[in-house]
N, C-alpha and C positions, 0 to 999 in steps of 0.2 A: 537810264537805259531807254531807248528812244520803242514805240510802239512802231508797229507794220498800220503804213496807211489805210491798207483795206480791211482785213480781218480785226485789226487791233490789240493782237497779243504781242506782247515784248517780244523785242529779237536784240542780236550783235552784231555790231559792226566791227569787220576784223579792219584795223587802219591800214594792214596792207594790200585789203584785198575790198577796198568802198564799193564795189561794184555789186557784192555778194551780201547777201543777209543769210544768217544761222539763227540756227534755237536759241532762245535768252538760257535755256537749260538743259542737263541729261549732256549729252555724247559733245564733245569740246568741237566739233568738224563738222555738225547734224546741220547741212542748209536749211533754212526756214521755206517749207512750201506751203503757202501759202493759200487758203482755201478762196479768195477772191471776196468777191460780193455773192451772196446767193444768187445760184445760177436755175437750180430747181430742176439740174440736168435736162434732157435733151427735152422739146417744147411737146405735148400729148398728140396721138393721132386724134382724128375726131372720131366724133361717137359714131357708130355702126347704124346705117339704117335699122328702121323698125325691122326684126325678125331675121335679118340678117346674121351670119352665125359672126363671135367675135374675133378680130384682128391679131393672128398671131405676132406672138413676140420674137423678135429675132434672139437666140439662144446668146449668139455674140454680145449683145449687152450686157446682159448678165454674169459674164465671166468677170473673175479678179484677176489684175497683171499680173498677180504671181502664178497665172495657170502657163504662163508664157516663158520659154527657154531658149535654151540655142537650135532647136529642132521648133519647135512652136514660134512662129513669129505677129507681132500682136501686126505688122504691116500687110502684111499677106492678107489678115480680116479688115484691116479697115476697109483697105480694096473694096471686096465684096461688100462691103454699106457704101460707095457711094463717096466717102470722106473724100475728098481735095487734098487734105493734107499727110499726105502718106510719106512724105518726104522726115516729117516730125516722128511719124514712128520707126520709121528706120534709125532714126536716132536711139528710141527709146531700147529698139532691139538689141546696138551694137553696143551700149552703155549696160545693159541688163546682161547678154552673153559675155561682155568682160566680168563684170561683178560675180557672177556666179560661177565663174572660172580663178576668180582673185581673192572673194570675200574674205575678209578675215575671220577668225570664230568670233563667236559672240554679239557681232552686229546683230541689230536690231530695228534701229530705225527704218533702215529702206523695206524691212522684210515685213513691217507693220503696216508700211505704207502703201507696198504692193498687195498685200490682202484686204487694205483695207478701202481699196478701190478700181471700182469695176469699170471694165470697158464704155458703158454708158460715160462714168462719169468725165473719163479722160476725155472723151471728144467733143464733153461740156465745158470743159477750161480753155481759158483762154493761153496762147503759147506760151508766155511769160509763165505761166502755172506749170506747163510741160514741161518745159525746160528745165524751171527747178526740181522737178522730178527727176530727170534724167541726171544735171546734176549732181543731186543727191547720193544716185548712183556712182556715181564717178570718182565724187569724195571720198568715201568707204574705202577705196585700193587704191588711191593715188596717195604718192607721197611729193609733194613738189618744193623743189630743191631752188633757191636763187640763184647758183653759180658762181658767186662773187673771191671762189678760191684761186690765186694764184697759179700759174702752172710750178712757180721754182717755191711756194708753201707746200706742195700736195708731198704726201710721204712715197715712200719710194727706197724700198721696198716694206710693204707692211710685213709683222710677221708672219711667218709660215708660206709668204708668197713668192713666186719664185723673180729672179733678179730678170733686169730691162737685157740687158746685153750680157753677157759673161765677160766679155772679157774690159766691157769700160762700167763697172759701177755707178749706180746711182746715175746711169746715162739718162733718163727721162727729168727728174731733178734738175741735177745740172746742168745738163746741154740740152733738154726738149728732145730727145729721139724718141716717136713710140713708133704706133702701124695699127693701120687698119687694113682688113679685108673685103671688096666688094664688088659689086658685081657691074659696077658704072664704069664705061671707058676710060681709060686714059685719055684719051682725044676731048672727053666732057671735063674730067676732075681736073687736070691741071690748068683748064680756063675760069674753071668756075670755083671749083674747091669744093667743097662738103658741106650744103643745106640740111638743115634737119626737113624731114617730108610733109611735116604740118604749117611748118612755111612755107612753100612752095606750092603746095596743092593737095589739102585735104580733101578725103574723100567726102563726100554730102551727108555720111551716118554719122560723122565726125564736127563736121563743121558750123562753128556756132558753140558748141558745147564748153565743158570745162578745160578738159587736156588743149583744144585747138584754143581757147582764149586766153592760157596758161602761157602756150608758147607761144603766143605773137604779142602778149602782154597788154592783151585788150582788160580795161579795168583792174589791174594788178600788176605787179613788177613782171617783167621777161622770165620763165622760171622753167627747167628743167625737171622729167617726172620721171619717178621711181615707183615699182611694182611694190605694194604696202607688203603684201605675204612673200613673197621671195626676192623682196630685197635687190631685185635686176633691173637696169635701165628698160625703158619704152622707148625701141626702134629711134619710131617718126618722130619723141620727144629730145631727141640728145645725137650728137655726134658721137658715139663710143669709141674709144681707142686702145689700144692696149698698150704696155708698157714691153711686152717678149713677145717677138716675132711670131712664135710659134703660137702661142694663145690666139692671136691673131687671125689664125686660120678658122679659127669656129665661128666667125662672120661670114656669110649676114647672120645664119643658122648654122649649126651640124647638120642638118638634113639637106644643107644643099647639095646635088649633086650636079657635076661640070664643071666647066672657067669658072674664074675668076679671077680679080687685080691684089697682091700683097701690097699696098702702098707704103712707104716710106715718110716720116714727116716729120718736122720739125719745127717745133712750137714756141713762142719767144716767151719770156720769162713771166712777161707782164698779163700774158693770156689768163684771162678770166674762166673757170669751169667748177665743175664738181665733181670731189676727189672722192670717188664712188668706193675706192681700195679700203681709202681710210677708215670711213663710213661702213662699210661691211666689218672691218676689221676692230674698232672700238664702240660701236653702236649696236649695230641690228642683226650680226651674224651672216653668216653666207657668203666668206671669203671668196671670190674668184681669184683661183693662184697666179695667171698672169701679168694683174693690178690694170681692173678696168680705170678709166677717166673719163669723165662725160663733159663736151662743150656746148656751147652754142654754135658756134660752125669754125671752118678752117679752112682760113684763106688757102686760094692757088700757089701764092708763092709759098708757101709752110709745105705742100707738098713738092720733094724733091728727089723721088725715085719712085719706081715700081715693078714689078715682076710677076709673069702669068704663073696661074698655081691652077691644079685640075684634084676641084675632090671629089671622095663617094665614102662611101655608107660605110659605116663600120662593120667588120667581120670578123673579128675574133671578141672572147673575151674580153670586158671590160675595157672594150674601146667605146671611144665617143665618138669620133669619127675620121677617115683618113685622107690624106691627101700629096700631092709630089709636084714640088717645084718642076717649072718645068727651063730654066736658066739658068749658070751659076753665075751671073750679074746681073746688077741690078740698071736700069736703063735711068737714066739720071735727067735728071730735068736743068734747063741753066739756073735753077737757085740753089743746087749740091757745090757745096766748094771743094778745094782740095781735102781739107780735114773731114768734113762730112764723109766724102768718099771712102777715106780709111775706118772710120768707125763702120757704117753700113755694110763694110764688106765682110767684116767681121761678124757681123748680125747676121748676113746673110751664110756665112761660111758654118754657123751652126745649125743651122736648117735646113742645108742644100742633101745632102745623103746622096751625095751622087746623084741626083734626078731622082733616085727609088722614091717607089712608095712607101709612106709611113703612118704609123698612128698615133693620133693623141689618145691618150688612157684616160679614163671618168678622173683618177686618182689626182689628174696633173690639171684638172677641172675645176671643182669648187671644193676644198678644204675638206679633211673627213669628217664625219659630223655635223655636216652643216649645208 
């Protein structure tokens, strides 16, 4: 087991992931952060003239990163010192306000690390120290996924979830029909298709870290990420999809209110992704009834209809949230063939309700129990 060149204490090397060094021991995911060479924290003021009264302390040193939250941000104080590098704690913010939104129980390690080092010391490390800080963070509530599942391997329908189409079975299996919901033009998605957003253009709290080097497969395979505690895909990390129309709708969010595009798509057999249905449904718990699917993206031509939908807020009882076609066809792109066209209209013919509006119920959401 090879040592950390600076500090000298054993670590692991994960052979999918050479880029990353972990604990030789304790938590199986714990990154190795690594204390450097002695740094002897930030360099002393000089001594105070004869009689001079002494050099206050700036209180901000003193603080431990765990005094920091989604309401506290450690970048806001760097500011006020002066720091250049305010760019690195915004990172540290947007990785800590996830984690403490994600954490699983029981962790331990980040929660040792953040008390058991104070603002002083963070802005004595050098980046490469940061970062595996942050990362560290990031580990804890990521689950990251290869993608390497077939589109015609992924199950379809898992139990208790509801079917792709009614009236053609096993339509996403067999023939690739799912949908997504969103809020990008037709005029952009059928030129370009469907990027995940951490390809494209991560944000600067993001970029650099673990989720953004995960998806562009900087030092590790190309990998898709899942929320450790609730078991949900991460937006910017995945193309999600849904198998039934109607699940469909609670993209991007349930809170959205206004437009948006129902897409139509169809996906070739050999498509690579991850079968999130399955994986909820014999692993981890937290079925979503629809049957999500996660890719890495999806070509223009795989998109081959689409139709405006207008949602808003849920207002009754145990709605999630509601919304109304507002088409009863579906506008076709040249890569819907004849046969496409007869399945989708059928798709579509069960979620039209006349133009009315309607609601999805919590119930036809995520499995009871779970």
């Amino acid at each position: 087991m090879p040592n950390c060149n600076l500090c000298n204490q054993p670590i692991r090397i994960d052979p999918l992931r050479p880029g990353m060094m972990f604990q030789a021991g304790g938590l199986p995911n714990a990154l190795h952060i690594c204390p450097g060479r002695p740094v002897g924290g930030l360099p002393p003021p000089p001594p105070p003239m004869p009689g001079a009264a002494p050099l206050p302390v700036n209180p901000v040193l003193n603080r431990r990163l765990s005094y920091y939250d989604a309401v506290r941000h450690l970048a806001s104080e760097v500011a006020t010192l002066g720091a250049a590098n305010i760019p690195m704690a915004q990172k540290f913010d947007r990785a800590l306000t996830s984690w403490l939104g994600h954490k699983p129980p029981g962790i331990t390690a980040s929660s040792q690390a953040l008390d058991n080092t104070t603002v002083q010391q963070y802005m004595a490390m050098t980046d490469v120290n940061r970062l595996a800080l942050i990362d560290q963070l990031w580990a804890e509530i990521l689950v990251l996924m290869q993608g390497n599942t077939r589109r015609d391997a992924m199950v379809d329908p898992a139990p208790n979830a509801f079917p792709g189409i009614a009236a053609h079975p096993q339509a996403f299996r067999t023939l690739g029909y799912c949908f997504r919901c969103d809020t990008r033009a037709p005029g952009l998605v059928t030129v370009q298709g469907f990027r995940r957003a951490y390809e494209l253009n991560a944000p600067l709290d993001i970029a650099g870290t673990l989720p953004h080097r995960a998806a562009l497969g900087q030092g590790m395979p190309r990998q898709l990420g899942m929320w450790h505690d609730n078991r949900d895909a991460i937006n910017e990390m995945n193309i999600c999809v849904s198998r039934n129309a109607k699940g469909a709708t609670k993209f991007p969010n349930p809170e959205h209110v206004g437009g948006a595009v129902l897409y139509a798509i169809k996906l070739p057999a050999d498509q690579t992704g991850f079968d999130t249905e399955n994986w909820q449904a014999t692993v981890v718990g937290g079925l979503w009834r629809p049957g999500e699917k996660a890719f890495f993206d999806i070509a223009a031509n795989h998109v081959i209809a689409h139709v405006d939908i207008d949602k808003s807020r849920a207002a009754g009882a145990g709605e999630l949230h509601r919304f109304r076609v507002l088409g009863d066809r579906w506008n076709y792109t040249a890569h819907a063939t004849a046969a496409d066209r007869v399945v989708l209209g059928s798709a579509l013919a069960e979620i039209y309700n006349g133009g009315a509006v309607q609601a999805v119920m919590r119930v036809d959401d995520f499995a009871a129990g779970q």
